[in-house]
N, C-alpha and C positions, 0 to 999 in steps of 0.2 A: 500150200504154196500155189497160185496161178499162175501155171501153163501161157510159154510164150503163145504171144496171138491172143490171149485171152483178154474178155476187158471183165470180167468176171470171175469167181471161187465157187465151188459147189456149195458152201457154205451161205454165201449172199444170196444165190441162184432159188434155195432152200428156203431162205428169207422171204426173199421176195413170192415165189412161189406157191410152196404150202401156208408158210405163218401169215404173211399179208392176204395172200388168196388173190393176187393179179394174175390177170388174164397173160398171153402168151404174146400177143400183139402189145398187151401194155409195158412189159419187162423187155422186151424188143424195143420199143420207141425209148425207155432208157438206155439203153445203151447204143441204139445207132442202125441196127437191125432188124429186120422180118420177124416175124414168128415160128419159120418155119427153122430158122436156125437154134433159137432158143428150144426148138422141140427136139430137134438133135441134139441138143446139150443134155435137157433132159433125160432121153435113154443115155448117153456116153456115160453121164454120170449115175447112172439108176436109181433117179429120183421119181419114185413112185407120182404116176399122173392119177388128177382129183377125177371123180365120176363127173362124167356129164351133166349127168341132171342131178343137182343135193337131193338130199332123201325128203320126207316128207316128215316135220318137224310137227306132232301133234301138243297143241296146250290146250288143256282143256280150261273151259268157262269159269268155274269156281277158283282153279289155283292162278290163271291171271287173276280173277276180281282181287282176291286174295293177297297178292303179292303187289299188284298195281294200285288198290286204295285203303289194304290194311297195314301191308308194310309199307308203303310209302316209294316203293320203286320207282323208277324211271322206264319209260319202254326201251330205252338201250341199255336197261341194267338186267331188263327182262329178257330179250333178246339174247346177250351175252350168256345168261345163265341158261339156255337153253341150245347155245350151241347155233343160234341163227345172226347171219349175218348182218342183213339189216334190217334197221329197228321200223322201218315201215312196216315189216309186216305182221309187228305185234299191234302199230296201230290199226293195222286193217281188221285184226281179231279182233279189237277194243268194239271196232265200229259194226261188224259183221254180229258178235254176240250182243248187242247192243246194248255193252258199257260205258256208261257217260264219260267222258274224258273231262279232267280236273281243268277248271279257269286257271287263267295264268297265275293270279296269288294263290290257289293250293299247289299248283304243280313248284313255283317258287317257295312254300312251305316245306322246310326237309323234315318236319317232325310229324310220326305216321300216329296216326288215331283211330284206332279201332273202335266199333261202337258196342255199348254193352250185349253184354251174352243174353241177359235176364233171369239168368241163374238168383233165386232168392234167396237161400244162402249165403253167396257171397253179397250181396244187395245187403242183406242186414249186415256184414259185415262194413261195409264202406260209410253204412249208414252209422253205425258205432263210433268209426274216426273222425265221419262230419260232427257227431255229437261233440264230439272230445275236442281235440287241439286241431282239426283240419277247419280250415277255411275255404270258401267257394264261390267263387264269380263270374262273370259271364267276361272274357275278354277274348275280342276278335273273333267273335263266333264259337269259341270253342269253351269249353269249363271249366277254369283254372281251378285248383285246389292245392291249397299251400298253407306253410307254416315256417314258424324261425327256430331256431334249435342251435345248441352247442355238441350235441351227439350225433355219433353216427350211427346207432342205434336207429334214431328219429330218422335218418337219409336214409338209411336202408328200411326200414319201416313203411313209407312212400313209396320206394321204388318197386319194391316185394308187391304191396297191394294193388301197383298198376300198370307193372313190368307188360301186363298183354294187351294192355291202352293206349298207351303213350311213354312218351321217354323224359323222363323227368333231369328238371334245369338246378342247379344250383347255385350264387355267387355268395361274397361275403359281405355284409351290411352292419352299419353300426346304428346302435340305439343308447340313447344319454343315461336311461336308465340300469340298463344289461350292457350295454360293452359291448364288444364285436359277437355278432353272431350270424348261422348261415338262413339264409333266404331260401329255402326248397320249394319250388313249385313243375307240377305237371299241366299240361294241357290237353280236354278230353274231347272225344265227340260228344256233338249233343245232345247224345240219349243221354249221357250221364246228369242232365236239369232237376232229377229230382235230389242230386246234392246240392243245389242252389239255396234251399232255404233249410239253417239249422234247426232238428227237430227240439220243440219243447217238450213234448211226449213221445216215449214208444210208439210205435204205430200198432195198433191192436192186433195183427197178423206175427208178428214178433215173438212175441211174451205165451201165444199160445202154442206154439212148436220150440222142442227141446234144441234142435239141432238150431233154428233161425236166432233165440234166445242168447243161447250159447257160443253162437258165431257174436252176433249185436257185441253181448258181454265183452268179451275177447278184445275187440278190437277199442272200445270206451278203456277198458281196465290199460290195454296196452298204451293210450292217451295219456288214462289219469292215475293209476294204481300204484299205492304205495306199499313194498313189502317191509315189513318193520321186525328185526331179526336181532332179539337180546338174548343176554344170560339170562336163566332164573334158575330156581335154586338148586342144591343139589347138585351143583356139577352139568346140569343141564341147562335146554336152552330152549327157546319159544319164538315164533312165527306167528305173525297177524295182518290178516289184509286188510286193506287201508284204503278207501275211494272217497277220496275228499272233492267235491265242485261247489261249484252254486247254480247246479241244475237240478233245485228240490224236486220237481216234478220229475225228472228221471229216475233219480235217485229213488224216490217214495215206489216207485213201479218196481226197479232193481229189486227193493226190499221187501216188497211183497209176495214176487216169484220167490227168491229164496228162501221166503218164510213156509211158500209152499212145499220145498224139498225136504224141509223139516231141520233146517238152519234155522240157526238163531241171532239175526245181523243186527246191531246194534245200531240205530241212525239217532243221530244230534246233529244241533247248532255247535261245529268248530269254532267257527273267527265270526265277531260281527264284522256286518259294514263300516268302513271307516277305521280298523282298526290295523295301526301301523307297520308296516313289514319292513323287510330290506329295501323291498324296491318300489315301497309309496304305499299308501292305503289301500286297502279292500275297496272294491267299487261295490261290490254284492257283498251277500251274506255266505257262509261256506259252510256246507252241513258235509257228514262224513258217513260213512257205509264202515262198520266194523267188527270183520269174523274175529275172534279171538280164541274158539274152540280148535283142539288138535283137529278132529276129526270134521270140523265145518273147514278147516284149514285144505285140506288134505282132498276132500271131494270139492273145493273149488277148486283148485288147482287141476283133479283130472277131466272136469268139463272144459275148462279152457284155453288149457294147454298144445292142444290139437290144434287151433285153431290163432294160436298167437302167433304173431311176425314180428313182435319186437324183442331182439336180440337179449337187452339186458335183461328183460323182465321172464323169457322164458329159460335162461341163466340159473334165474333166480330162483324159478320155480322148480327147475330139474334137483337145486340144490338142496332145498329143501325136502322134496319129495325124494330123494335118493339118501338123503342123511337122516332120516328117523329111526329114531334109537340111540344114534350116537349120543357117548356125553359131549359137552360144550370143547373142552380141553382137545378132545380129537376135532369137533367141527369147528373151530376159531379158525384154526390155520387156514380153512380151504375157501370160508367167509371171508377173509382177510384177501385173500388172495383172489377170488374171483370180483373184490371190491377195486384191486388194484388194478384189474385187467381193466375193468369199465372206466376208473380216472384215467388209463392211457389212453382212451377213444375219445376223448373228448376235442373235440375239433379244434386245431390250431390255425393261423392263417395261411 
């Protein structure tokens, strides 16, 4: 309640005060008064007065660069999170560690682009998906990489492999032949150019390291991989991996490394050219990659397993790989049912 005489509550006093951080002459010319009155009000009411001089608010060079051109912050977003009041003086850091400051169209860009690590691991990893279903372009300076999809698998798949790059966009687009479906694209810095051009072959540096290999894999199989899960006899049941494109030359390399593990992959002509489908002809030809051994089954699963991000297919593979031994009779139901979880993700409008 304010006290006759008052034009004021310790409450607003408080406001204005600590939370705003106005000066004493200023909350005085509010209401009508000196400063030296409002300093009396102050003590009356035991509202703790601010130090003299703020403390010395250190950022260092790295965690601005950091925050100011990898997350994409604003210097009053910087400022704030640091407890300083104005944002002048994160510009002054900017300019004092002599960090370039963003043109008006990045600073008007809300979407933050980190530039690659150059970690080569992950690099043969992204290189996999450009093989596979990603696509890659040069738009506005930055390197767009995208695809269309009816899963969420596929959305999170994207976002997983570039959650520390950039923030990937979604909308919903129709196509005459497939029906509605989602539009997913991120946009990267432009270290990321060497996804610009889809590779026709492995890159020789690849195929000779287990881990670069087996990353590459991972992330192609999560694209194009089909796991193929029937009865056979016996009350039993059988697993086979399935890599069908029309990229013989990848394919032919795939097959060659795994010939080296001491698998035994099966490559053919699937579909010719021109031969009719649901949703139009073959433009290419489509050859296939096919373990059909338990044991070839089983060791590719635990090479590239680690290194999968897509939801359904590592599902798949845990299923598999956790249900050996079982008869068919006990693994139908949990088949059945991890089939039905994946028809409920499939993206509606």
């Amino acid at each position: 309640m304010m006290k006759k005489g008052l034009k004021f509550t310790k409450e607003q006093l408080e406001e204005l005060y600590q939370t705003r951080g106005m000066s004493l002459g200023q909350i005085g010319n509010e209401f009508g008064c000196n400063g030296t009155n409002i300093l009396y009000w102050l003590r009356k009411f035991g509202i703790e007065r601010r130090p003299a001089y703020p403390k010395k608010i250190d950022v260092p060079k790295d965690i601005l660069n950091e925050l100011y051109w990898n997350k994409g912050m604003k210097p009053r977003e910087i400022a704030k999170q640091f407890g300083i009041k104005n944002e002048r003086t994160i510009r002054k850091k900017l300019e004092k560690y002599g960090i370039r400051r963003k043109t008006v169209s990045e600073a008007l860009t809300i979407k933050f682009k980190a530039p690659f690590t150059g970690n080569l691991a992950e690099r043969a990893y992204l290189l996999g998906l450009r093989t596979g279903d990603f696509h890659a372009k040069w738009a506005r300076k930055s390197v767009r990489i995208q695809t269309t999809t009816t899963h969420q698998a596929q959305v999170d798949l994207l976002a997983r492999s570039f959650k520390k790059y950039g923030e990937m966009r979604k909308y919903l687009s129709k196509n005459k032949a497939r029906g509605k479906e989602w539009f997913i694209y991120v946009d990267l810095h432009p270290s990321f150019s060497f996804l610009l051009n889809k590779p026709e072959k492995i890159p020789s540096w690849i195929p000779s390291n287990d881990k670069y290999f087996y990353n590459f894999l991972a992330a192609y199989t999560d694209c194009e991989l089909n796991w193929n899960i029937t009865k056979s006899h016996k009350n039993l049941w059988r697993a086979s991996f399935r890599l069908s494109t029309g990229d013989m030359n990848i394919l032919e390399q795939i097959n060659a490394r795994l010939t080296t593990e001491g698998l035994y992959p099966l490559l053919s002509l699937k579909t010719k050219k021109g031969t009719q489908s649901g949703f139009g002809k073959y433009t290419v030809d489509m050859y296939e990659i096919v373990l059909n051994r338990k044991e070839d089954v089983y060791f590719i699963i635990n090479r590239i397993l680690p290194f999968s991000k897509h939801s359904e297919k590592i599902r798949q593979m845990k299923l598999i790989f956790e249900s050996e031994g079982k008869s068919w009779e006990v693994f139908e139901p949990m088949l059945k049912k991890l089939r039905q979880e994946i028809k409920k993700e499939i993206l509606k409008d």
